[in-house]
TORVO-916455 format. One line per 4 residues: number of its first residue (from 0); their letters; for each residue x, y, z of N, C-alpha, C. Coordinates in Angstrom, 1 decimal, padded with zeros to 4 digits, always signed. Example, Ala and Ser with C-alpha at 12.3 -4.5 7.8 and 13.67 -1.06 7.14 Angstrom:
residues 2
0 = as = +013.2/-005.7/+007.8/+012.3/-004.5/+007.8/+013.2/-003.3/+007.8; +012.8/-002.2/+007.1/+013.7/-001.1/+007.1/+012.9/+000.0/+007.9
This chain:
residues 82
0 = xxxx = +037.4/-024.3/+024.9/+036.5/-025.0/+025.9/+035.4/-025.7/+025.1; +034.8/-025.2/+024.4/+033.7/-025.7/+023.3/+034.0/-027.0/+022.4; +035.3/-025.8/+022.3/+036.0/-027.2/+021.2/+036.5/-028.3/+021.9; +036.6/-028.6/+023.1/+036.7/-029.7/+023.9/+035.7/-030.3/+024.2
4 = xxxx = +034.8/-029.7/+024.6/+033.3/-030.6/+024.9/+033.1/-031.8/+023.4; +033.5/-030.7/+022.6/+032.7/-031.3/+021.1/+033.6/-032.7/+020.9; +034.7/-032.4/+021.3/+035.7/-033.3/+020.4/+035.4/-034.3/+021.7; +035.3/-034.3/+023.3/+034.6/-035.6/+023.9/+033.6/-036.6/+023.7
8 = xxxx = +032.6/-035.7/+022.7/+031.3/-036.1/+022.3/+031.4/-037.0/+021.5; +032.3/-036.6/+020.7/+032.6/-037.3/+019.1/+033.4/-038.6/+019.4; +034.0/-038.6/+020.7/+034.9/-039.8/+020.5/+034.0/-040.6/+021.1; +033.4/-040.3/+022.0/+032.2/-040.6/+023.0/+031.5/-041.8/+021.9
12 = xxxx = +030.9/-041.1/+021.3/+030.0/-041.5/+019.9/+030.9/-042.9/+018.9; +032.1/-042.4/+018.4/+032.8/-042.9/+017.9/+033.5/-044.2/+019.0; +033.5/-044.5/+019.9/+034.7/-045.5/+020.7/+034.2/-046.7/+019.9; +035.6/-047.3/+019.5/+035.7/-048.4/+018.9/+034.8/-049.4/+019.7
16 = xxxx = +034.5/-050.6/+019.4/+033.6/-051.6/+019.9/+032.1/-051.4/+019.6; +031.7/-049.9/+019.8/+030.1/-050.0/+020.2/+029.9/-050.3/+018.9; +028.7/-050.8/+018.7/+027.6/-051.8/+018.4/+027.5/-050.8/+016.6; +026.9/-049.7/+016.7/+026.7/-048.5/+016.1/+028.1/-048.3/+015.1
20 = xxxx = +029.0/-048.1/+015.6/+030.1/-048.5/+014.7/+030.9/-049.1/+014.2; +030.9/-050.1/+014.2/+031.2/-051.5/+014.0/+031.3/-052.3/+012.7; +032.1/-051.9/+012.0/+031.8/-052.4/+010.6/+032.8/-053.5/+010.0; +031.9/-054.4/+009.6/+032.3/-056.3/+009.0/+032.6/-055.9/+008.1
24 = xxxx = +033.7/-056.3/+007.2/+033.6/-057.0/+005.9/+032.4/-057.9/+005.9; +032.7/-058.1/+004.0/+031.4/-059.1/+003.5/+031.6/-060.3/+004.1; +032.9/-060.6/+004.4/+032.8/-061.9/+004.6/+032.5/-062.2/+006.0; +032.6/-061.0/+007.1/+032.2/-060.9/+008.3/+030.7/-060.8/+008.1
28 = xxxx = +030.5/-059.8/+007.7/+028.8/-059.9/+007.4/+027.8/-061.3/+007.5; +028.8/-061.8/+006.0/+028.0/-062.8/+005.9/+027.7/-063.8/+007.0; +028.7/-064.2/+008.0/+028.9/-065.1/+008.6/+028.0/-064.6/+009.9; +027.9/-063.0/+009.8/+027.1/-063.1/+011.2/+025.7/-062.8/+010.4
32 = xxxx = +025.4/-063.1/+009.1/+023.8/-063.2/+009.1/+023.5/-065.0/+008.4; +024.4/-065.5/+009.0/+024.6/-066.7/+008.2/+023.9/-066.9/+006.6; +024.5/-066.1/+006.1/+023.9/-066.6/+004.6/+025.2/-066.7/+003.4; +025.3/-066.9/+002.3/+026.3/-067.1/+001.4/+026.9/-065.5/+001.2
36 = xxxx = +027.9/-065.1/+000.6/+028.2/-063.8/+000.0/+027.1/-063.6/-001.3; +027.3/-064.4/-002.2/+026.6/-063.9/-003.2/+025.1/-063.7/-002.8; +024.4/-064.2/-001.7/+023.5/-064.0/-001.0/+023.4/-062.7/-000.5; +024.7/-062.4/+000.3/+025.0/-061.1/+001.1/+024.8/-060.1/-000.2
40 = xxxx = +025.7/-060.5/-001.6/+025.4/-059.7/-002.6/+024.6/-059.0/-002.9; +023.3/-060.4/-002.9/+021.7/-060.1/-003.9/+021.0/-059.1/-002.8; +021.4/-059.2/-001.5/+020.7/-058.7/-000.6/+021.2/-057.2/-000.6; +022.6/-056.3/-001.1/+022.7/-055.5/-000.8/+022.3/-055.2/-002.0
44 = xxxx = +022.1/-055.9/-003.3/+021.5/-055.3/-004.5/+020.1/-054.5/-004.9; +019.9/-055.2/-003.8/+018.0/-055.2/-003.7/+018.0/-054.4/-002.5; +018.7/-053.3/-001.9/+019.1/-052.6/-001.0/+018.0/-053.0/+000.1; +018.0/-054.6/+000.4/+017.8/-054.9/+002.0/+018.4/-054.6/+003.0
48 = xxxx = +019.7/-054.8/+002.8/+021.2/-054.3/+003.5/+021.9/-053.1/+002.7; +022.2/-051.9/+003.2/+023.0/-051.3/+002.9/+024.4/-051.4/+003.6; +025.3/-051.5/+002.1/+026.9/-051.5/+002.2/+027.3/-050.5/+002.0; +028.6/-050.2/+002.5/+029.2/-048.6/+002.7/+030.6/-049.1/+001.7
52 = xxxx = +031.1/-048.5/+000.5/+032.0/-048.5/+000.4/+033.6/-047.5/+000.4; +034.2/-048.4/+000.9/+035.4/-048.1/+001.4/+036.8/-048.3/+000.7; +037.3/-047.5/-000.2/+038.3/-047.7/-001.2/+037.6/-048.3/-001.9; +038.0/-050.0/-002.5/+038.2/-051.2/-003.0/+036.7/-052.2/-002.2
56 = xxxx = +036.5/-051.9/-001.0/+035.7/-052.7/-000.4/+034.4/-052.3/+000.4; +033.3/-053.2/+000.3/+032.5/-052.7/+000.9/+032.4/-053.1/+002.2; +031.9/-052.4/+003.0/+031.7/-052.5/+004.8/+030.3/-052.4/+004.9; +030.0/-053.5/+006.0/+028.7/-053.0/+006.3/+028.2/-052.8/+008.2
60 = xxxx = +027.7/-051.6/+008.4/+028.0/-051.3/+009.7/+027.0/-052.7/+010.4; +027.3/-052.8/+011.7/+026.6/-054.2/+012.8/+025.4/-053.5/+013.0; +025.0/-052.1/+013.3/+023.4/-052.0/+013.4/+022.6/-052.2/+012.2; +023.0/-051.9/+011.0/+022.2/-052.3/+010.0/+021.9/-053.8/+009.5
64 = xxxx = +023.2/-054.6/+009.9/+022.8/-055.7/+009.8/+021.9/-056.6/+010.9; +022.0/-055.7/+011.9/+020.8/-056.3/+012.8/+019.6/-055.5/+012.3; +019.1/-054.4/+012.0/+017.6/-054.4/+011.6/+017.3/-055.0/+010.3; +018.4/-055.4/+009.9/+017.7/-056.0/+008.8/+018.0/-057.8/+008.8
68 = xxxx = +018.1/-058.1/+010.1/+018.0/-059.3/+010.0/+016.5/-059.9/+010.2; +016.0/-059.3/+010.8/+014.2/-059.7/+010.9/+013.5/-060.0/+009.7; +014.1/-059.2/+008.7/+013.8/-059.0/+007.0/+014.4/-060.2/+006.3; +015.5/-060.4/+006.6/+015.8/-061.4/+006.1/+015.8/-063.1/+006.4
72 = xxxx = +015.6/-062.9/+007.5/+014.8/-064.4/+008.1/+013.4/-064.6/+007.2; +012.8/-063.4/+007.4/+011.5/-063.9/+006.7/+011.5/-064.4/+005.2; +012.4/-063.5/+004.6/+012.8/-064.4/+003.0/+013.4/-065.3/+003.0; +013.7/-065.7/+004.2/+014.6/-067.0/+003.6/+013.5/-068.3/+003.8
76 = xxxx = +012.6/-068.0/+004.7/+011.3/-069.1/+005.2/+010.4/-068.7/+003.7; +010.1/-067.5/+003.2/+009.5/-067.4/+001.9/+009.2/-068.1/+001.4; +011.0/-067.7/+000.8/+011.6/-068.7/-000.4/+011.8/-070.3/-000.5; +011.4/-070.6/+000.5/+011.7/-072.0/+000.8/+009.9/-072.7/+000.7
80 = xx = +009.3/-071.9/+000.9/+008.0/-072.3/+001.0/+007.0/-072.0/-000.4; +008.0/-071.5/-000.9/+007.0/-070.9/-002.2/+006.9/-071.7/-003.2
């Protein structure tokens, strides 16, 4: 019985689509923060974006790349102005 509730919860949490688990490739990433990869790169170098890697590849989940798109708008008007 417990162990039913829990395993509801978990999938609850887990269902494909939501927002929360939702993980791009780089090349998805990039395209939804519209910036270059090697951009997407420097940005997870400089751990603005954190990437998750997976085997061979890195993933980056869709909530992180939304809080850290506010951050990254601003550098990119920065850099352009500096």
């Amino acid at each position: 019985m417990f162990r039913d509730i829990i395993l509801e919860v978990v999938q609850e949490v887990l269902k494909p689509g939501t927002i929360e688990t939702e993980l791009l490739t780089r090349k998805e990433a990039a395209a939804f923060l519209k910036v270059s990869l090697p951009t997407l790169a420097q940005y997870t170098k400089e751990q603005i974006i954190t990437g998750r890697k997976c085997g061979n590849k890195v993933l980056y989940r869709k909530d992180d790349l939304l809080k850290a798109g506010n951050i990254i708008q601003s550098l990119k008007y920065k850099k352009r102005y500096e």
